[in-house]
C-alpha positions in Angstrom: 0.0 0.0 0.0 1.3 3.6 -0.6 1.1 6.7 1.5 -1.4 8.6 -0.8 -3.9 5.6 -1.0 -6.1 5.0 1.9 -6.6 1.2 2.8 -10.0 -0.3 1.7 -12.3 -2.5 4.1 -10.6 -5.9 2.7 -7.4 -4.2 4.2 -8.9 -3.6 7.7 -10.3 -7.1 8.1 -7.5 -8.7 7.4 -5.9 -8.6 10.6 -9.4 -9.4 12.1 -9.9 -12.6 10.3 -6.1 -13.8 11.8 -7.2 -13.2 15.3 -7.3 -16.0 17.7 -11.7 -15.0 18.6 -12.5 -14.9 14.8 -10.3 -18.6 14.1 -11.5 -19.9 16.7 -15.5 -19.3 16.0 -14.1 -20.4 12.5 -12.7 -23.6 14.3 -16.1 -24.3 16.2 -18.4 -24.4 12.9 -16.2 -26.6 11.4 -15.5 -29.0 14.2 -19.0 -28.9 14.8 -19.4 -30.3 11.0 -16.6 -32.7 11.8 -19.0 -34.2 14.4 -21.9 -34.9 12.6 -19.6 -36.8 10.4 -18.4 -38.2 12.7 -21.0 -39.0 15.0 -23.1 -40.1 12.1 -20.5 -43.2 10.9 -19.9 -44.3 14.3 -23.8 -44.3 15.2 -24.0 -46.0 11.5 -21.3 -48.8 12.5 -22.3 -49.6 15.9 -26.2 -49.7 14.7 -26.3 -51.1 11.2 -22.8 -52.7 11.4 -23.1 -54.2 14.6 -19.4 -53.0 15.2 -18.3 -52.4 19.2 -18.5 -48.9 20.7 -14.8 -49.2 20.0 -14.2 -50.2 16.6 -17.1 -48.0 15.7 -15.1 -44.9 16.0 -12.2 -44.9 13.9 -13.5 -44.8 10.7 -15.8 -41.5 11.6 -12.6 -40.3 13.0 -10.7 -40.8 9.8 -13.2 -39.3 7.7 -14.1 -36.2 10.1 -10.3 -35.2 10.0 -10.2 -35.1 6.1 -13.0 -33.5 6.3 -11.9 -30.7 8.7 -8.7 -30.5 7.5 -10.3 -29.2 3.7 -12.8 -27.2 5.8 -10.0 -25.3 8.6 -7.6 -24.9 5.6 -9.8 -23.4 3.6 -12.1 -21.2 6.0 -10.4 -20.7 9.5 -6.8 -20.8 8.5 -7.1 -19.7 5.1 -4.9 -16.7 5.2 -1.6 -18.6 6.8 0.0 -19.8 3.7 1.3 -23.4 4.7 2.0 -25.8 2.1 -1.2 -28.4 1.8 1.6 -31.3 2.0 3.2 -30.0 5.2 0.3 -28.9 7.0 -1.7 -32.0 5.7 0.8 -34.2 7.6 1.6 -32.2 10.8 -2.4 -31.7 11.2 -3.0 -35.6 11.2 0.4 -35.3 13.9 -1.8 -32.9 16.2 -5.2 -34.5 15.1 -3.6 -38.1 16.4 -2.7 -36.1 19.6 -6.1 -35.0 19.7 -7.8 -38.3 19.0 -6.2 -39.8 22.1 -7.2 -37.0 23.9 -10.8 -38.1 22.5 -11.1 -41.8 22.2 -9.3 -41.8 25.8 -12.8 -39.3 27.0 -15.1 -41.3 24.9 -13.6 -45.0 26.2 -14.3 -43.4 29.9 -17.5 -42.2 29.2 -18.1 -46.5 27.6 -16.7 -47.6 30.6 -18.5 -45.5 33.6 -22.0 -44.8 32.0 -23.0 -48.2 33.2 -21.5 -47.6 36.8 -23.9 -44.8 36.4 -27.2 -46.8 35.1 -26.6 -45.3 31.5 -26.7 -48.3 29.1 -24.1 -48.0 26.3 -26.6 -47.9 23.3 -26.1 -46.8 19.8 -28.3 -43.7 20.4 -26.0 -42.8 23.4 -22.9 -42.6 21.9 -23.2 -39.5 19.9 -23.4 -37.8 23.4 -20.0 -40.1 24.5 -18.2 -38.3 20.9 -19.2 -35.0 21.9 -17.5 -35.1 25.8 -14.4 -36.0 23.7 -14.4 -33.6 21.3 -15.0 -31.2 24.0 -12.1 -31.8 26.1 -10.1 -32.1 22.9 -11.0 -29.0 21.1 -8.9 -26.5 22.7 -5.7 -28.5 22.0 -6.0 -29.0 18.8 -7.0 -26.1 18.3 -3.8 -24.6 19.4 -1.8 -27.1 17.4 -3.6 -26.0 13.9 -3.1 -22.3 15.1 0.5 -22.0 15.8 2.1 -25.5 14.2 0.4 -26.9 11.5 -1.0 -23.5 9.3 2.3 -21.1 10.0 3.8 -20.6 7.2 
């Protein structure tokens, strides 16, 4: 920009877009789409699969992260530059961290809600997905932010 032109609206978001509030609103919608994929497969393989609470999991995890990885890259991190290859890899290295993180929330919630009179059911383990994704968002979504979309 030079000194006689004034900067347009684009050029006063941009800093806006890049801060931490407006990612990380960004980095809810998204993860909330990453959950109702993958929610959806592992209510799909425990139901109509007949797969355990366990093995029902991984494959909505898989496809959730490509998912969210197209989704962060191209909405909430859009403006940071990293090559896809790079950050493709180091966001499955934090989105691993993440998942154990997860499954270990979700395996606690299989393992108490009986102790608690809640029968593990297909129906109930959306609700076990979402306590893991909760306690995981906030590290991954530090991970993304500073290690796997810096340029």
């Amino acid at each position: 920009m030079t000194a006689d032109r004034k900067p347009s609206p684009v050029d006063a978001a941009a800093p806006a877009r890049n801060r931490p509030a407006s990612q990380m609103a960004s980095f809810a919608a998204v993860g909330l789409m990453g959950y109702v994929v993958d929610s959806a497969i592992t209510y799909a393989g425990a139901k109509y699969l007949g797969l355990s609470p366990e093995l029902a999991r991984p494959p909505g995890f898989i496809v959730a992260t490509i998912v969210n990885f197209a989704l962060n890259r191209a909405i909430t991190f859009r403006h940071a530059g990293a090559p896809v290859m790079r950050a493709f890899l180091r966001y499955w290295l934090v989105a691993s961290a993440g998942l154990a993180i997860n499954f270990a929330v979700y395996s606690a919630c299989v393992v108490l809600a009986p102790r608690f009179g809640i029968a593990v059911t297909p129906p109930i383990l959306p609700l076990f997905v979402a306590a893991g994704v909760a306690v995981s968002t906030i590290a991954t979504f530090v991970g993304f932010r500073f290690f796997v979309f810096r340029p």
